[in-house]
C-alpha atoms as a printed R data frame, in Angstrom:
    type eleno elety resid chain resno       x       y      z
1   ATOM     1    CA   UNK     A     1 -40.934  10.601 39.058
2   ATOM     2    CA   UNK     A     2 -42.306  11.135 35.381
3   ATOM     3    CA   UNK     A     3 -42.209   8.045 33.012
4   ATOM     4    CA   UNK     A     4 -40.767  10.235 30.791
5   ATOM     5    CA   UNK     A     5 -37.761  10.627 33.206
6   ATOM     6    CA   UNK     A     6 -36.893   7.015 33.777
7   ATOM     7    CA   UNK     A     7 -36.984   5.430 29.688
8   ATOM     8    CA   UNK     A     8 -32.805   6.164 29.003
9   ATOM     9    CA   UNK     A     9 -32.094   5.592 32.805
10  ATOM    10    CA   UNK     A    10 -30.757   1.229 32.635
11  ATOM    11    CA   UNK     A    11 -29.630   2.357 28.705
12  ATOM    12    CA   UNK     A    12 -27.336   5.114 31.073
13  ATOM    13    CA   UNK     A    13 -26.502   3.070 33.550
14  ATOM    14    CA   UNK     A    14 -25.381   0.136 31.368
15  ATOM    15    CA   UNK     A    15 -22.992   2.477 29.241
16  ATOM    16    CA   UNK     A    16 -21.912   4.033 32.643
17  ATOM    17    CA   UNK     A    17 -21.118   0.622 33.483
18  ATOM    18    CA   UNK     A    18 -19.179  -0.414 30.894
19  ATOM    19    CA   UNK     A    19 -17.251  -3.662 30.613
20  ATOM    20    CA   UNK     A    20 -13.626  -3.694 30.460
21  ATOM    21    CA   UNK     A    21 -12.147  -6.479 28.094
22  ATOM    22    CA   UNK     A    22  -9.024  -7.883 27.458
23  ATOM    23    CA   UNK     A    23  -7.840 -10.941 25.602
24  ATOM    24    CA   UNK     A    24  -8.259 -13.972 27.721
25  ATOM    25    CA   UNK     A    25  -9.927 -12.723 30.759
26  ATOM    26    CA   UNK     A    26 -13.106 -13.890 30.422
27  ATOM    27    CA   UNK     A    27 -16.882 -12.466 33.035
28  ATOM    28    CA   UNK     A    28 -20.111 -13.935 33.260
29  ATOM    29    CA   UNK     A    29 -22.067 -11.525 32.307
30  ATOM    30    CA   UNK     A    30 -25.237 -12.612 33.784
31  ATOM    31    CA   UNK     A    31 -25.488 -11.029 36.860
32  ATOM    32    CA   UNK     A    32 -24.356  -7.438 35.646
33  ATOM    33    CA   UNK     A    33 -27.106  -7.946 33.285
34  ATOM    34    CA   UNK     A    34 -29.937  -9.507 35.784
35  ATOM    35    CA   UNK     A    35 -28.943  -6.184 37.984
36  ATOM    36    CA   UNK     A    36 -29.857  -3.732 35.291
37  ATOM    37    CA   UNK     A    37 -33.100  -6.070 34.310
38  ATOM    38    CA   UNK     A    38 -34.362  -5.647 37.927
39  ATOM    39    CA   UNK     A    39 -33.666  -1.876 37.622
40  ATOM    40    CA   UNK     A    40 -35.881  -1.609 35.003
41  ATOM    41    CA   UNK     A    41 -38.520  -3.574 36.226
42  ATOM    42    CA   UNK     A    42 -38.645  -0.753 39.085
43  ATOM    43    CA   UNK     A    43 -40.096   1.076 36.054
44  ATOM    44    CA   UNK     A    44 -42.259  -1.541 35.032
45  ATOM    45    CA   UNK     A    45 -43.849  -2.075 38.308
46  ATOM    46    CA   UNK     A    46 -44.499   1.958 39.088
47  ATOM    47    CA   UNK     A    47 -46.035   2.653 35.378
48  ATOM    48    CA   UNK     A    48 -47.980  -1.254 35.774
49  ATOM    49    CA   UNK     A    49 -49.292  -0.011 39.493
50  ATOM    50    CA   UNK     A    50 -49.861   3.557 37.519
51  ATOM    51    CA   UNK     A    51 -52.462   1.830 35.011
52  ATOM    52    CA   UNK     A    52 -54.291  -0.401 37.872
53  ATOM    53    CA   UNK     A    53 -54.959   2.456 39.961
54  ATOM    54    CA   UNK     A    54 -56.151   4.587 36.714
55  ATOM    55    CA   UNK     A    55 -58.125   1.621 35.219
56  ATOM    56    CA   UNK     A    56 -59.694   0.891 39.085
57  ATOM    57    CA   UNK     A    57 -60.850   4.799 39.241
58  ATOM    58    CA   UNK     A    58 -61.805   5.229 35.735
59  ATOM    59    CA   UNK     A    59 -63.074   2.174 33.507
60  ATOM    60    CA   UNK     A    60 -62.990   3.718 30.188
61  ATOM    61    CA   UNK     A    61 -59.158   3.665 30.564
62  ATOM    62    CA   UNK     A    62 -59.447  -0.373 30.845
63  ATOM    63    CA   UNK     A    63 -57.748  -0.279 27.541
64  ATOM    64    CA   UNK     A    64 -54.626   0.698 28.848
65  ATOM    65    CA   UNK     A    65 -53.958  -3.377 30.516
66  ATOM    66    CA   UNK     A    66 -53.016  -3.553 26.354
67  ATOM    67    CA   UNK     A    67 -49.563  -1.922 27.615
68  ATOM    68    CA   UNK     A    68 -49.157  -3.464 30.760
69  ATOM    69    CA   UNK     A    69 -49.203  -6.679 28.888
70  ATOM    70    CA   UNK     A    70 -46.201  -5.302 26.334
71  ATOM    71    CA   UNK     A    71 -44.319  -4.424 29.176
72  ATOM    72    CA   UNK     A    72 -44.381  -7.564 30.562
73  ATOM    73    CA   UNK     A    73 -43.555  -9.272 27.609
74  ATOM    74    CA   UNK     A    74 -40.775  -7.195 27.585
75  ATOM    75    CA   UNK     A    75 -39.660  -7.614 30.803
76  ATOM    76    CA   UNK     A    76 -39.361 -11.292 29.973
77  ATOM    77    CA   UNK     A    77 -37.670 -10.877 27.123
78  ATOM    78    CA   UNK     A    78 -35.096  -9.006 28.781
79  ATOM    79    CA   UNK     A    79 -34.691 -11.564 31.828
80  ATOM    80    CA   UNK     A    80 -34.214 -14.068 28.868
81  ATOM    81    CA   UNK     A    81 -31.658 -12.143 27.509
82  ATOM    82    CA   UNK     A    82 -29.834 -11.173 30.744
83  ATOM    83    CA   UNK     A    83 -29.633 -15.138 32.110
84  ATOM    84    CA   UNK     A    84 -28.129 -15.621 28.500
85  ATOM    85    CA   UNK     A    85 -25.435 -13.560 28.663
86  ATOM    86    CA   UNK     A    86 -26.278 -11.647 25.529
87  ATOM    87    CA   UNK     A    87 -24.791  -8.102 26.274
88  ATOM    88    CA   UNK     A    88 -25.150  -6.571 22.867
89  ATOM    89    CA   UNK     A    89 -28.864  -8.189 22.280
90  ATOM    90    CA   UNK     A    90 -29.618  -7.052 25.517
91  ATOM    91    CA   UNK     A    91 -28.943  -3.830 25.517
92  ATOM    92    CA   UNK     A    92 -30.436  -3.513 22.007
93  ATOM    93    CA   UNK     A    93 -33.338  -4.881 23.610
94  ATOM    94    CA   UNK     A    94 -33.445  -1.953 25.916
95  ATOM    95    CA   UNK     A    95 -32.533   0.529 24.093
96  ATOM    96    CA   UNK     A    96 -35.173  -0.321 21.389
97  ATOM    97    CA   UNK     A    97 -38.249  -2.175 21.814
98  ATOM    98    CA   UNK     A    98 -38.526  -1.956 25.520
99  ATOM    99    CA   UNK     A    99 -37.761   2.330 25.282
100 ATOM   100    CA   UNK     A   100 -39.787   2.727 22.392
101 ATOM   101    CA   UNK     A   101 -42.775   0.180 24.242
102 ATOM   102    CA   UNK     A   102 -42.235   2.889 27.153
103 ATOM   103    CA   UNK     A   103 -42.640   6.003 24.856
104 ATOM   104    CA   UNK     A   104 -45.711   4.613 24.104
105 ATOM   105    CA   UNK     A   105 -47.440   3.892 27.079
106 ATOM   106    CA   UNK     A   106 -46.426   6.851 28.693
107 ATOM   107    CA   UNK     A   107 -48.204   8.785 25.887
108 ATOM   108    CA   UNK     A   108 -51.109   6.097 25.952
109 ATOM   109    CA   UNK     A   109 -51.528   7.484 29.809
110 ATOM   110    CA   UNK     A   110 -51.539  11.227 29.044
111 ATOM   111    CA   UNK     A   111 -54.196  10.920 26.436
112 ATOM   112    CA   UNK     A   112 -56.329   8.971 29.086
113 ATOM   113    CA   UNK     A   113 -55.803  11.916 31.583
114 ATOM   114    CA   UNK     A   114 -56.639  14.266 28.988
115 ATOM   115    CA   UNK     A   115 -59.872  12.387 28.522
116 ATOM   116    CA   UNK     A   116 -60.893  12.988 32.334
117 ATOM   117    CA   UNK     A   117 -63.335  15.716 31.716
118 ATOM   118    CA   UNK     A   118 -64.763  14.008 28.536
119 ATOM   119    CA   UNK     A   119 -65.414  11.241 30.863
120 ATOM   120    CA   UNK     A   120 -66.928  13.044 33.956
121 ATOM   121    CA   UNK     A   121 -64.027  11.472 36.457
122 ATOM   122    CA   UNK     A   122 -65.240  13.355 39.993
123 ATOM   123    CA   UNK     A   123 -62.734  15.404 41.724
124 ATOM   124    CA   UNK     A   124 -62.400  12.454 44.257
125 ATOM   125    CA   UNK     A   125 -60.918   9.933 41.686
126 ATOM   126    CA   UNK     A   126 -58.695  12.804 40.468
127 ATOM   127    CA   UNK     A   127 -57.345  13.043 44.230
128 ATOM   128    CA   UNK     A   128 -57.502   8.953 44.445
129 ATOM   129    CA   UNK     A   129 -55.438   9.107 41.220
130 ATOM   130    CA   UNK     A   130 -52.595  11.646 42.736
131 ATOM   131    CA   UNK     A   131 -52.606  10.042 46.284
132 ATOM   132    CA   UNK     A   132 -52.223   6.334 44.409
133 ATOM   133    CA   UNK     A   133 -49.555   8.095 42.118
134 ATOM   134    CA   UNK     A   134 -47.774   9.469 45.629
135 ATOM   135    CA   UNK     A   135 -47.157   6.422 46.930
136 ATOM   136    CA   UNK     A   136 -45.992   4.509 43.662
137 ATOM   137    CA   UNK     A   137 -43.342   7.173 43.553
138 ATOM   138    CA   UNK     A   138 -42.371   6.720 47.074
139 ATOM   139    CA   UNK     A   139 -42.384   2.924 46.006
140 ATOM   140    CA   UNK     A   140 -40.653   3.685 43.262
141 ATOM   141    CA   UNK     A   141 -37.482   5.603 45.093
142 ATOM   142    CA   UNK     A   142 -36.866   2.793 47.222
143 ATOM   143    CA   UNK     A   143 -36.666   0.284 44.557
144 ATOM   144    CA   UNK     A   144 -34.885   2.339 41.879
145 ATOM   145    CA   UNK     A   145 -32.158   3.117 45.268
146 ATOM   146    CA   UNK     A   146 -31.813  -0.940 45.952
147 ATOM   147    CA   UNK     A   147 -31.252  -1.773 42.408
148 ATOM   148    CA   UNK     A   148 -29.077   0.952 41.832
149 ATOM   149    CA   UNK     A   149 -27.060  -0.668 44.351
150 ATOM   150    CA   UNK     A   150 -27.145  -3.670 42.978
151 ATOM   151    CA   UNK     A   151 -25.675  -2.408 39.663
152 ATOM   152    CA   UNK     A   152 -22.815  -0.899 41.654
153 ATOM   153    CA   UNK     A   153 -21.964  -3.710 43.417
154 ATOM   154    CA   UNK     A   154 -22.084  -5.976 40.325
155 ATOM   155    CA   UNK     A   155 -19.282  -3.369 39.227
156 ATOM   156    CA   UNK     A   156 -17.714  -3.858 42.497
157 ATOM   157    CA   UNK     A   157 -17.390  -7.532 41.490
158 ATOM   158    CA   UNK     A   158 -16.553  -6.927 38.428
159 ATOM   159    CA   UNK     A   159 -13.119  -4.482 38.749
160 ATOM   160    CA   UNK     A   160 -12.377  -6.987 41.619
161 ATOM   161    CA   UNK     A   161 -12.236 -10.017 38.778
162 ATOM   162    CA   UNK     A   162 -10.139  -7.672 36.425
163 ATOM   163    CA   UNK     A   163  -7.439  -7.072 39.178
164 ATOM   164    CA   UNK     A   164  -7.702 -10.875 40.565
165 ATOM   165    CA   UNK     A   165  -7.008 -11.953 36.741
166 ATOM   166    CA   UNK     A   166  -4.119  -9.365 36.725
167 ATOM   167    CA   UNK     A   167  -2.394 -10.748 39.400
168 ATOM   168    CA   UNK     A   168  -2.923 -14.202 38.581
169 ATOM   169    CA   UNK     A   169  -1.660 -13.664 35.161
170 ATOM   170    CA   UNK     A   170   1.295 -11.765 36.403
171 ATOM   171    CA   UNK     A   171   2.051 -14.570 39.263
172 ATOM   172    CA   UNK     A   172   2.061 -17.018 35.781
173 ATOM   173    CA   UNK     A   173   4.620 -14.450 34.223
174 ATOM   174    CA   UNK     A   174   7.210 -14.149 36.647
175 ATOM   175    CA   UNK     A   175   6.900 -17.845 37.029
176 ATOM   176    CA   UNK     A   176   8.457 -17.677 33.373
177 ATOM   177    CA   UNK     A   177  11.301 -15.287 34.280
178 ATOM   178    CA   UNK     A   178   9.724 -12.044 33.502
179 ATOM   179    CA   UNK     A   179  10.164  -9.110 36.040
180 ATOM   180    CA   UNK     A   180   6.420  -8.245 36.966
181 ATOM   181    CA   UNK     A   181   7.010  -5.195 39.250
182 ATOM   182    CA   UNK     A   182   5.562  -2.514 37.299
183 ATOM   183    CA   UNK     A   183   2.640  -5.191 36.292
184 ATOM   184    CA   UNK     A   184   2.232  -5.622 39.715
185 ATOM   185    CA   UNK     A   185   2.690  -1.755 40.767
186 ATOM   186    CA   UNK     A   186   0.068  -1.164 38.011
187 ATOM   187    CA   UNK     A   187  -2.602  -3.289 39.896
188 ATOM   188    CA   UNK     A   188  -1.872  -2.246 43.193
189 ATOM   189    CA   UNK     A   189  -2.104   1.916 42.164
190 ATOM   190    CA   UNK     A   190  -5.574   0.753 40.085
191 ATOM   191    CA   UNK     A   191  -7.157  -0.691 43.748
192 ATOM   192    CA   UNK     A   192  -6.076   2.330 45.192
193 ATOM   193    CA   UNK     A   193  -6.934   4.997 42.630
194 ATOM   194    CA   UNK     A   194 -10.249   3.434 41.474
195 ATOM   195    CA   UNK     A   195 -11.722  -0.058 43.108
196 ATOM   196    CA   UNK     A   196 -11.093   1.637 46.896
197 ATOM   197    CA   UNK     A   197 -12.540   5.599 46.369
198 ATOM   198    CA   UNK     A   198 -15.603   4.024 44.151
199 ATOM   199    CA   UNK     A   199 -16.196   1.211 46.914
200 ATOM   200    CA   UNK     A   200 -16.385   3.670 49.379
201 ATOM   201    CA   UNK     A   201 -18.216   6.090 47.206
202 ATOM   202    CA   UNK     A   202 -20.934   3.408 46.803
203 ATOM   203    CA   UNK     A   203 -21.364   2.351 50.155
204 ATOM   204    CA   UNK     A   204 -22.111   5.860 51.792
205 ATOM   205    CA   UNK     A   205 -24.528   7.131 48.919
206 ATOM   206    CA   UNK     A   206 -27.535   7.588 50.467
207 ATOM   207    CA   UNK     A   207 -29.868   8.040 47.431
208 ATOM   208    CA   UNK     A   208 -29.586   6.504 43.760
209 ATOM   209    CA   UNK     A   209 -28.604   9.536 42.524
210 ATOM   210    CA   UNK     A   210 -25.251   9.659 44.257
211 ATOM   211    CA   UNK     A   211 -25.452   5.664 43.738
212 ATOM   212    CA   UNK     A   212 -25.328   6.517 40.091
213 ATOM   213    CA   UNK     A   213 -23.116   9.338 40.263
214 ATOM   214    CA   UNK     A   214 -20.239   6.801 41.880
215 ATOM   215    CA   UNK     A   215 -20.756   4.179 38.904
216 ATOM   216    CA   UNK     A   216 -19.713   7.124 36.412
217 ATOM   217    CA   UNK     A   217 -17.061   8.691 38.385
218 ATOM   218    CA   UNK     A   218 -14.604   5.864 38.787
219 ATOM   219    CA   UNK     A   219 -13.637   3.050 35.732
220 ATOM   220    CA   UNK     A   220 -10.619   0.944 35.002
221 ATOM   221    CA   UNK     A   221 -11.166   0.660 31.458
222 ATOM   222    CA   UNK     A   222 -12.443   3.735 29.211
223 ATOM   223    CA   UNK     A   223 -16.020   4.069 30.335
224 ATOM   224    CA   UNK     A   224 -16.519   7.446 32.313
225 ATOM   225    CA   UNK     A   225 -17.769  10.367 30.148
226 ATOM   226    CA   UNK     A   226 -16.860  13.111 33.212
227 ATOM   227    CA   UNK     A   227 -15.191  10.364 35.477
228 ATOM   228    CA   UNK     A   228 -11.319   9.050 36.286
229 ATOM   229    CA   UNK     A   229 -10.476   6.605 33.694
230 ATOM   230    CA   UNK     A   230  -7.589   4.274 34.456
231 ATOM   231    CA   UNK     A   231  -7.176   2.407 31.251
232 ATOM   232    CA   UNK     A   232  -6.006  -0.687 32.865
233 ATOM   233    CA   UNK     A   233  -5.276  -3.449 30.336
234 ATOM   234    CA   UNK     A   234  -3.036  -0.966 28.414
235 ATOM   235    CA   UNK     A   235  -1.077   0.276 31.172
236 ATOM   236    CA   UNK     A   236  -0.954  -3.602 32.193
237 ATOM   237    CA   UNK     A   237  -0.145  -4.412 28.451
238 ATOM   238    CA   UNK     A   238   2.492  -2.069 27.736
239 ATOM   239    CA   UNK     A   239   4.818  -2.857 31.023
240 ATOM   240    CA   UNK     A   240   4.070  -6.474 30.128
241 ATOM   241    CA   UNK     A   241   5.589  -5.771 26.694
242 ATOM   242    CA   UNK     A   242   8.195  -3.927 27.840
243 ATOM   243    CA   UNK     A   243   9.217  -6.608 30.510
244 ATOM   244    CA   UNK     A   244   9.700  -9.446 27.648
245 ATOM   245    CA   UNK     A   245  11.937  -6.816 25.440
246 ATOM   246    CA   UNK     A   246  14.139  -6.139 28.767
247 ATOM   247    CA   UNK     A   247  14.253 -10.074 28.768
248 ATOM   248    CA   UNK     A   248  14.860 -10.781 25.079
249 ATOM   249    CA   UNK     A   249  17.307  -7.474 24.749
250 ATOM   250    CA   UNK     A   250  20.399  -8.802 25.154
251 ATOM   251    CA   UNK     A   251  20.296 -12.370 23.387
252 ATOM   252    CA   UNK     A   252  18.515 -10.153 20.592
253 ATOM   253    CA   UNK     A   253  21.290  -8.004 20.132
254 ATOM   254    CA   UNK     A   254  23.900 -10.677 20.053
255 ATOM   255    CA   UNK     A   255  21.424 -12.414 17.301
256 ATOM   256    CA   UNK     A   256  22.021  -9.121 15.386
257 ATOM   257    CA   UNK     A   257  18.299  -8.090 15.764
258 ATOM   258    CA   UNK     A   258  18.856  -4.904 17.187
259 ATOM   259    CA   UNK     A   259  17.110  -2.381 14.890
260 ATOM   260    CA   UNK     A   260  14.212  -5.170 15.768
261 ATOM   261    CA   UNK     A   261  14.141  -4.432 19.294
262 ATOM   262    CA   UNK     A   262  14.451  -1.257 19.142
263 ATOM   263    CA   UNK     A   263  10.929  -1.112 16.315
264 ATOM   264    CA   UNK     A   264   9.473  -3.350 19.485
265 ATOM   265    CA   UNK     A   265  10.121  -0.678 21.601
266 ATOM   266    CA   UNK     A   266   9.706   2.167 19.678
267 ATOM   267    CA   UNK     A   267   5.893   0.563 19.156
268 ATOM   268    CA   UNK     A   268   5.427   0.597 22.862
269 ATOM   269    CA   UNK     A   269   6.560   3.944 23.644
270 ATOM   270    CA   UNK     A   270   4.485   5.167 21.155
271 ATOM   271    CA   UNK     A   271   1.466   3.472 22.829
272 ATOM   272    CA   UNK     A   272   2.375   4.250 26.746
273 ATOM   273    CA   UNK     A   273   2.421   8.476 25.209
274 ATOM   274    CA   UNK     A   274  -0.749   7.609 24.178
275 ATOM   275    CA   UNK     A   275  -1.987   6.466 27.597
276 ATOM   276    CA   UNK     A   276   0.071   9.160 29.357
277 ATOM   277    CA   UNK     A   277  -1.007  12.091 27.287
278 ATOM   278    CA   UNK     A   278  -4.664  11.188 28.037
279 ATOM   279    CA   UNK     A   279  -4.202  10.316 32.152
280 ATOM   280    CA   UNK     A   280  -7.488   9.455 33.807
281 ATOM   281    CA   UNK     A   281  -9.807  10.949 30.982
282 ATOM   282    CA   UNK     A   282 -11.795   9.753 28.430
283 ATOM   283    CA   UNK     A   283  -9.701   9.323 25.142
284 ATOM   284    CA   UNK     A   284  -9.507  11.568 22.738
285 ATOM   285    CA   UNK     A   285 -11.049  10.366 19.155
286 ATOM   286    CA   UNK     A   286  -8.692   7.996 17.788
287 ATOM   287    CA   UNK     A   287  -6.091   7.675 20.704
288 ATOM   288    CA   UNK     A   288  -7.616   4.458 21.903
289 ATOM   289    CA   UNK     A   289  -7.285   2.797 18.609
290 ATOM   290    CA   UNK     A   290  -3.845   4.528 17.875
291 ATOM   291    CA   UNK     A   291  -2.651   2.577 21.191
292 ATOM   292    CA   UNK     A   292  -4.035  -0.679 20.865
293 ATOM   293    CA   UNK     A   293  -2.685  -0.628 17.354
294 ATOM   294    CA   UNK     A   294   0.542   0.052 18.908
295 ATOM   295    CA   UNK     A   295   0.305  -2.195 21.323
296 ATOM   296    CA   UNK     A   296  -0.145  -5.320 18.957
297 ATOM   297    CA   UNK     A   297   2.459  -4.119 16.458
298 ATOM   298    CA   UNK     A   298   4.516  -4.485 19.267
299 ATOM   299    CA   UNK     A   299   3.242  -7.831 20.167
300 ATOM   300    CA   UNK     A   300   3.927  -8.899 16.121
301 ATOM   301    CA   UNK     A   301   7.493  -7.734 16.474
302 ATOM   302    CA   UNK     A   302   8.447  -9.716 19.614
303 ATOM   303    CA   UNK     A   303   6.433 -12.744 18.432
304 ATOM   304    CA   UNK     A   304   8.965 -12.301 15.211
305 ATOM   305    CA   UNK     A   305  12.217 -11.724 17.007
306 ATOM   306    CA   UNK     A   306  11.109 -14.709 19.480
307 ATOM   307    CA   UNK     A   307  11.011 -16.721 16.082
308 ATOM   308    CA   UNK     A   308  14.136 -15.605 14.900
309 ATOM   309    CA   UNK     A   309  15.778 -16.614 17.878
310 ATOM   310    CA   UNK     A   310  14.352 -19.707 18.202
311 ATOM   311    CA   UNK     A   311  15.965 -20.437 14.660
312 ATOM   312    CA   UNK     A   312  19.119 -18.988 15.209
């Protein structure tokens, strides 16, 4: 594979695998991030192995170790980052100084080749070169595959922790009277809709392309461009919200805050349209927004009539 080809690929990946957040659920980050760091020091290693075997065949190129040495610096800047936590910094990181570092030694090797003839390299080193350059690539392939894998397993881990903290948050709800069914029917239909077909997905790819394919077909949150799209924590939100206005209805209504409940409610509806007009795609520009403002409009209403009641 070109070094051209693999500078956006962790940048992809790490939008592909987008993180899903939601007040009070709370992920280490770490080993997401460690798993994209060791895909990109598949990249490393090939265009590192790429400038020992050109430096080895041709000594004029020596200069080249310059870039090796920036791309290990990088690499340990990104390690640094990734053991941190730092998600945004991180991928800023990546996107910038280690893509850019990249762009540049990838152009630093072309000029070297195109110095070849200047520098009399024999026909022999040229096929040295290409059978070296064979079996980095083959090297490669194997390692961009394994890490691949370990970026959709980290996913794996992650959706499982989403659903875990559903349930466990839901188990705390109904503990406090609320009905939970729908909360619970919502977690159950998100295992089988998008943690079980992308599990499966992953485990019988055979090469990181299909590997990578499964990370962007299936998300819970909002994350996949040409992928199903679940939008969990607002589906779980909104039957949450409307399980507390079932429980509050009646005593609300007595209390005279009727025309309250009903602005509660006509909040969420507006926000589950939003969520069921865009079903498992990507929203539309300014739908997401439109429902989360919904959604804690709703949330300031109920925490209002909850006061009101309190006082009454």
């Amino acid at each position: 594979m070109e070094i051209g080809k693999m500078v956006l690929m962790p940048v992809m990946l790490l939008c592909a695998v987008n993180m899903v957040s939601a007040a009070g659920f709370e992920y280490n980050e770490t080993p997401m991030l460690m798993a994209v760091a060791e895909h990109a020091k598949c990249r490393v290693d090939f265009t590192n192995g790429l400038i020992d075997s050109i430096v080895e065949g041709v000594p004029e190129a020596s200069y080249l170790t310059d870039y090796q040495d920036t791309l290990n610096d990088d690499m340990d800047e990104l390690y640094d980052l990734a053991q941190r936590g730092d998600r945004g910094a991180f991928k800023d990181y990546m996107y910038g100084t280690l893509q850019e570092d990249f762009v540049d030694t990838k152009e630093a090797i072309r000029e070297a080749r195109g110095n070849f003839n200047d520098w009399n390299v024999s026909r022999e080193t040229k096929l040295q070169l290409w059978d070296d350059y064979v079996a980095l690539n083959e090297t490669y392939a194997t390692c961009n595959y394994n890490t691949m894998k370990g970026i959709a397993e980290e996913k794996l881990n992650h959706m499982d922790a989403i659903l875990e903290y559903g349930s466990q948050r839901s188990d705390e709800l109904e503990g406090k009277g609320l009905d939970m069914t729908e909360v619970d029917r919502i977690i159950s239909d998100a295992r089988t809709v998008i943690v079980e077909p992308y599990e499966s997905a992953v485990d019988s790819a055979e090469t990181a392309k299909e590997v990578r394919e499964a990370i962007g077909d299936y998300c819970l949150g909002n994350g996949c461009a040409d992928g199903t799209n679940y939008h969990f924590f607002a589906k779980v939100e909104i039957a949450k919200l409307n399980s507390i206005v079932d429980y509050l209805e009646e005593d609300a209504v007595e209390a005279g805050l009727g025309d309250e409940i009903e602005e509660a409610q006509g909040y969420i509806d507006s926000a589950d349209g939003g969520v069921q007009r865009t079903g498992y795609e990507q929203y539309a520009e300014g739908v997401g927004e439109e429902i989360w403002e919904n959604i804690k409009l709703a949330s300031s209403t109920i925490k209002d009539i909850f006061s009101q009641l309190r006082g009454a």
